[in-house]
C-alpha positions as CSV (number, residue, x, y, z in Angstrom):
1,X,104.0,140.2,100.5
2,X,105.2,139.0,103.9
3,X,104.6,135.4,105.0
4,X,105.8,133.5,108.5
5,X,106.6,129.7,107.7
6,X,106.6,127.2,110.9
7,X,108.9,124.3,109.5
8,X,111.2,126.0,107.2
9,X,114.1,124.3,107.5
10,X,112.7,120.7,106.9
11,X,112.3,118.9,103.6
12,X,109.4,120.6,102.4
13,X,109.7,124.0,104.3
14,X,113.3,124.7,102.6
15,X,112.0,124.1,99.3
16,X,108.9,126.1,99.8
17,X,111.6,128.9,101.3
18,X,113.4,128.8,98.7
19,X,110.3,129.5,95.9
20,X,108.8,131.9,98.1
21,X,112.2,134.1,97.6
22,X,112.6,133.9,94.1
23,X,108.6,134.6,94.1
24,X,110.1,137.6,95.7
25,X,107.7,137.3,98.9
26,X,109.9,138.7,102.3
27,X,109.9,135.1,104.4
28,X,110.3,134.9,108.1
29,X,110.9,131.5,109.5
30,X,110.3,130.4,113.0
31,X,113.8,128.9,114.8
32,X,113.9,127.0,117.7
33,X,118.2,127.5,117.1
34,X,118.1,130.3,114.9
35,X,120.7,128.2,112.8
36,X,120.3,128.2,109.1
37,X,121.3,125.4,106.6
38,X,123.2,125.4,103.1
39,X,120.1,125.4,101.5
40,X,118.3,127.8,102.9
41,X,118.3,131.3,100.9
42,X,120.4,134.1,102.6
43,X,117.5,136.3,102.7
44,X,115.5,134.8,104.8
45,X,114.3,136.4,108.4
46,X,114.5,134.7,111.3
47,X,112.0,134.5,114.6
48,X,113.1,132.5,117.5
49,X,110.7,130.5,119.2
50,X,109.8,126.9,120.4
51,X,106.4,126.6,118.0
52,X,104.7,124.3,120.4
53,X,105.0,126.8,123.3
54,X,103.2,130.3,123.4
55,X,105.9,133.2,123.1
56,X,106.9,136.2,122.0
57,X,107.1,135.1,118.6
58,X,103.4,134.9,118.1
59,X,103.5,138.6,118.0
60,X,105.9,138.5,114.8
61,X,103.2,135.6,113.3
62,X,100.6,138.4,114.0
63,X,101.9,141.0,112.1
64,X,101.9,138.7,108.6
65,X,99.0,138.1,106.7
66,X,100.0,134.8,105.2
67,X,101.3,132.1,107.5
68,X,102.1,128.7,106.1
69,X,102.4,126.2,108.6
70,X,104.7,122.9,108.1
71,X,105.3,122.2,111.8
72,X,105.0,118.3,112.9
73,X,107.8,115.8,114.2
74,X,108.3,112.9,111.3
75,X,106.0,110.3,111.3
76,X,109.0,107.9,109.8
77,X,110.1,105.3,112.5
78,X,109.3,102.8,115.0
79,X,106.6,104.5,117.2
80,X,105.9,104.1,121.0
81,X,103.3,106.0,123.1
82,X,105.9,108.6,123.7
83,X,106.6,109.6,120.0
84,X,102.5,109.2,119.3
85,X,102.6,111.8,121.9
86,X,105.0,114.0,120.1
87,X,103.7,113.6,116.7
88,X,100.3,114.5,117.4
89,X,101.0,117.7,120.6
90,X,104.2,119.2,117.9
91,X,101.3,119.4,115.2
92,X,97.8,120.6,117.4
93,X,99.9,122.8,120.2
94,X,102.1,124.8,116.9
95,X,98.8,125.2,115.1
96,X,96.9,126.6,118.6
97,X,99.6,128.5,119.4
98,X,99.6,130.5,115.8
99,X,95.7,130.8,115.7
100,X,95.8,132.6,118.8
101,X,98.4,134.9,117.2
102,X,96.3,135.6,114.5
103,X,93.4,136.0,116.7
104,X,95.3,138.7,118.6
105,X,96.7,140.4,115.4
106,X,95.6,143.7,113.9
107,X,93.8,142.2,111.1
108,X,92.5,138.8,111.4
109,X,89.9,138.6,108.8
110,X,92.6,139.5,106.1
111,X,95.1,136.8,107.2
112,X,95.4,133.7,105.3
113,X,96.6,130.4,107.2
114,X,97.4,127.3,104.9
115,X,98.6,124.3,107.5
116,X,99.9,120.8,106.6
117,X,97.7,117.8,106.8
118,X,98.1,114.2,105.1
119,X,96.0,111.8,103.2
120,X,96.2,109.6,106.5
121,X,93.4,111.5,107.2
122,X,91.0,109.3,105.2
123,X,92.3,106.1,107.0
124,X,93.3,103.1,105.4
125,X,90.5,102.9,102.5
126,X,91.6,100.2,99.7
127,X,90.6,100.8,95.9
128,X,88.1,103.4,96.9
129,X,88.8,106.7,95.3
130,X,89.0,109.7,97.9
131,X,88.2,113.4,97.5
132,X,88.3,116.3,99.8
133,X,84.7,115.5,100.5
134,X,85.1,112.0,102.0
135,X,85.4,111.6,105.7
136,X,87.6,110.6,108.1
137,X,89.5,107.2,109.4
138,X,89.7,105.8,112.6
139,X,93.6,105.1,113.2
140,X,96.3,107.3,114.8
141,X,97.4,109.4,111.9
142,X,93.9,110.5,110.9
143,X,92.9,111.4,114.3
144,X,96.0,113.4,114.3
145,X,95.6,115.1,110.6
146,X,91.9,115.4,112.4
147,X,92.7,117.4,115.4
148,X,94.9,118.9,113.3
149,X,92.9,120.7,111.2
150,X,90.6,121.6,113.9
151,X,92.9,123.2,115.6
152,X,93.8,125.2,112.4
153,X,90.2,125.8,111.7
154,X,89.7,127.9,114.6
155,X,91.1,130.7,113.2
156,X,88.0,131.4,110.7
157,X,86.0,132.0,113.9
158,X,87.9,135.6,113.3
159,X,87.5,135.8,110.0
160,X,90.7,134.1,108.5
161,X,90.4,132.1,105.6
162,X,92.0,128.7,106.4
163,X,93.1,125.7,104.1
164,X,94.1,122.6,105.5
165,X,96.6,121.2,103.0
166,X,96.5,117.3,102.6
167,X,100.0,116.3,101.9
168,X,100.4,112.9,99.5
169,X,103.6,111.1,99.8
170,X,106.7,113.9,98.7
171,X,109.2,112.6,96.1
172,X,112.5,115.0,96.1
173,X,115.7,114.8,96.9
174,X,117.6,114.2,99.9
175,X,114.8,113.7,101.9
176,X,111.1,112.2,102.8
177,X,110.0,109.2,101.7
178,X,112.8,108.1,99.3
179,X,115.2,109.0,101.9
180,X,114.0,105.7,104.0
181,X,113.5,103.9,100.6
182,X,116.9,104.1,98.6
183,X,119.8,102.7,100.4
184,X,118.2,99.1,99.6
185,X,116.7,99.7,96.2
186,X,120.1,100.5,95.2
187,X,121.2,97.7,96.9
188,X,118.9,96.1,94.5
189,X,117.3,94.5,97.3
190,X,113.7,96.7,97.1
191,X,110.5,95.5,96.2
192,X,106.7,95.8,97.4
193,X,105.7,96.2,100.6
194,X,103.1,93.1,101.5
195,X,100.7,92.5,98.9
196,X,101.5,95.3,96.6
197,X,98.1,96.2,96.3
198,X,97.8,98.9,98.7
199,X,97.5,102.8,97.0
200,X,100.5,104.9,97.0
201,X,99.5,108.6,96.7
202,X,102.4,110.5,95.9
203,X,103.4,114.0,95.0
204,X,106.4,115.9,93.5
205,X,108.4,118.2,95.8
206,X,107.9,120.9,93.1
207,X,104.6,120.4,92.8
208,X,103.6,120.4,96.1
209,X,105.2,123.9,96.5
210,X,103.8,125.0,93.2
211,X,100.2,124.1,94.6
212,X,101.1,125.7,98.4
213,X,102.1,128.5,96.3
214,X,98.9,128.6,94.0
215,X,96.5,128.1,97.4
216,X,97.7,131.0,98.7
217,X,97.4,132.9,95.4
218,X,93.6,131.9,95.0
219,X,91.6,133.1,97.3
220,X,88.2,131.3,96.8
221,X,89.6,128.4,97.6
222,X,89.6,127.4,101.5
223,X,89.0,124.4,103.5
224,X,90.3,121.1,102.9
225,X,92.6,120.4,99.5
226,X,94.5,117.3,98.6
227,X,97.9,117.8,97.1
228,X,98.6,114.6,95.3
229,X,99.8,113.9,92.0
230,X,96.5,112.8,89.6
231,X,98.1,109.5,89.1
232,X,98.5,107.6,92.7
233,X,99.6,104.1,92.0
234,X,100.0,100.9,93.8
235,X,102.9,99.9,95.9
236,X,104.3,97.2,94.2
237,X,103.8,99.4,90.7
238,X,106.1,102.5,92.3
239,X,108.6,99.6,93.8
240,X,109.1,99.0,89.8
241,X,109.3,102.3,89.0
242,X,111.6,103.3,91.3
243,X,114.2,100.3,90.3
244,X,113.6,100.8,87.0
245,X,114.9,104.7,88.1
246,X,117.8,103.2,89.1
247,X,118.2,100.6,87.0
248,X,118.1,98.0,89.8
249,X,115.9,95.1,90.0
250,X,113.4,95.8,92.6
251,X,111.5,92.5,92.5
252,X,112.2,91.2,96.4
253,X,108.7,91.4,98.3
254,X,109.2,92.3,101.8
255,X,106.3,90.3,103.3
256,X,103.8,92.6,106.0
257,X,104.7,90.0,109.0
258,X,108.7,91.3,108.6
259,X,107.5,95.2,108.1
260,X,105.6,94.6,111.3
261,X,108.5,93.2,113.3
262,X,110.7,96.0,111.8
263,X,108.6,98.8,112.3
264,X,106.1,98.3,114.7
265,X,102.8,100.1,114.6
266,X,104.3,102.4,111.9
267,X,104.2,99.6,109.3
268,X,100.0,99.8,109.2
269,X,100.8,102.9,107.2
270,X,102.9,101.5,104.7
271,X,101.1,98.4,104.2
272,X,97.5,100.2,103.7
273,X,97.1,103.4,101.6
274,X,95.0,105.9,100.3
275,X,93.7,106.2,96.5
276,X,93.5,110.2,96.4
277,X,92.7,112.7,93.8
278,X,93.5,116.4,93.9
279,X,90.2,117.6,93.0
280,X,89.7,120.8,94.3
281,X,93.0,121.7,92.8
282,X,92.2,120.4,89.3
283,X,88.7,122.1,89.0
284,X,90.8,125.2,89.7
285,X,92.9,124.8,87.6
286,X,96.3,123.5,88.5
287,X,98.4,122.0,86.1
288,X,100.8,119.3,87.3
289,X,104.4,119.5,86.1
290,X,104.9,115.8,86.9
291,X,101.8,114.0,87.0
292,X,103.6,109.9,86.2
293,X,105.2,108.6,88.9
294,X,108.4,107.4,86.5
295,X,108.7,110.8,85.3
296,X,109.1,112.3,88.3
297,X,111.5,109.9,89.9
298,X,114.0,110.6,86.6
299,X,114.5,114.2,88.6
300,X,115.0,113.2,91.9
301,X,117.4,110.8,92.0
């Protein structure tokens, strides 16, 4: 089969590449450059295009009948209204601008569009334990994963089945998350963020293709799904995993007044969190390759 990725040569979208090829699916990704990197397989196709405008690649996008769409500027840093401008319009205009090629394809109803979302989109929720049936918060990253998923959502007005894909927190190497985290735990010098308390809700980097890879392969299953590892933990329980990883005390707290000064509005997300379960992938079936948090930091460091 033929599938068009929109973020291939990030984190996630090289790994998902990468299995797509040796799944032996024929990958075209979209390019602003139409550079590749080292990781990327050589097999790939290439589309140029700037996602977040309408173009001439939306006819190549029209042609495939499965479209996976990982498309969004990184959330990691100190934000201002200018970047909360450009991480909410790089997710909404990409995911408009590829339901309207579908929409103009030859065969809509047989397409299949998975796009990325995030557990932010249940807000910051405490010990409460979330499934793909709980609503949505009321801070800047879930009315982004909100619009979001609207946007992506239009395209079952044509017949398209559409799954929203509720990303947990990616653990793999030499990027995401623990990319940010582990100059200073190696330093020795990482703890929990705040109290500790607040749910992590993480996932494997080969998991999380795994299950992009198994949504696409099952096709009753549509909507909204949470990939997340079965076990999210606390903060201040992954801070001790990780040093233990590492073999590096990880025992200095960063308190949530410093985090703030550091980071701005950004810090909100690290110092709340989100208890998630994968339901909808578990009651299909899906079985995690690394469902403990120590586990899967043993391959990815």
């Amino acid at each position: 089969m033929e599938v068009f990725v929109t973020g291939g040569s990030g984190f996630v979208g090289q790994a998902l590449c990468q299995a797509l090829v040796e799944s032996e699916y024929q990958v075209t990704v979209l390019s602003r450059s139409g550079k590749k990197t080292e990781e990327m397989p050589k097999s790939l196709g290439q589309c140029l295009g700037d996602p977040t405008e309408p173009g001439p690649w939306q006819q190549e996008a029209a042609r495939h009948k499965l479209i996976i769409n990982l498309a969004g500027a990184s959330i990691f840093g100190r934000w201002n209204s200018d970047y909360k401008e450009q991480i909410h319009q790089s997710r909404v205009l990409t995911t408009r601008n590829l339901v309207q090629a579908i929409e103009s394809g030859p065969n809509p109803s047989e397409t299949v569009l998975i796009s990325a979302s995030a557990v932010g989109f249940y807000g910051f929720s405490d010990d409460r334990l979330l499934s793909e049936e709980d609503p949505p918060g009321d801070d800047f990253l879930a009315r982004v994963c909100v619009d979001w998923e609207k946007e992506a959502k239009e395209a079952e007005s044509c017949g398209a089945r559409v799954v929203a894909t509720r990303f947990g927190v990616v653990l793999g190497p030499q990027g995401g998350a623990l990319k940010q985290m582990l100059p200073i735990f190696k330093k020795g010098l990482g703890g929990p963020l705040g109290s500790g308390k607040q749910w992590f809700s993480w996932i494997h980097l080969e998991d999380l293709v795994r299950g992009l890879l198994f949504v696409a392969k099952n096709r009753h299953i549509k909507d909204s799904v949470n990939l997340t590892s079965p076990n999210p933990v606390t903060n201040r329980s992954f801070a001790k995993a990780l040093g233990q990883a590492l073999h590096r005390p990880a025992i200095t707290p960063v308190p949530a007044l410093a985090a703030k000064l550091a980071m701005g509005e950004f810090a909100q997300v690290l110092l709340n969190g989100q208890r998630v379960m994968p339901r909808l992938l578990l009651d299909a079936g899906f079985e995690f390759l690394y469902p403990e948090v120590a586990e899967a930091l043993k391959t990815v460091i």
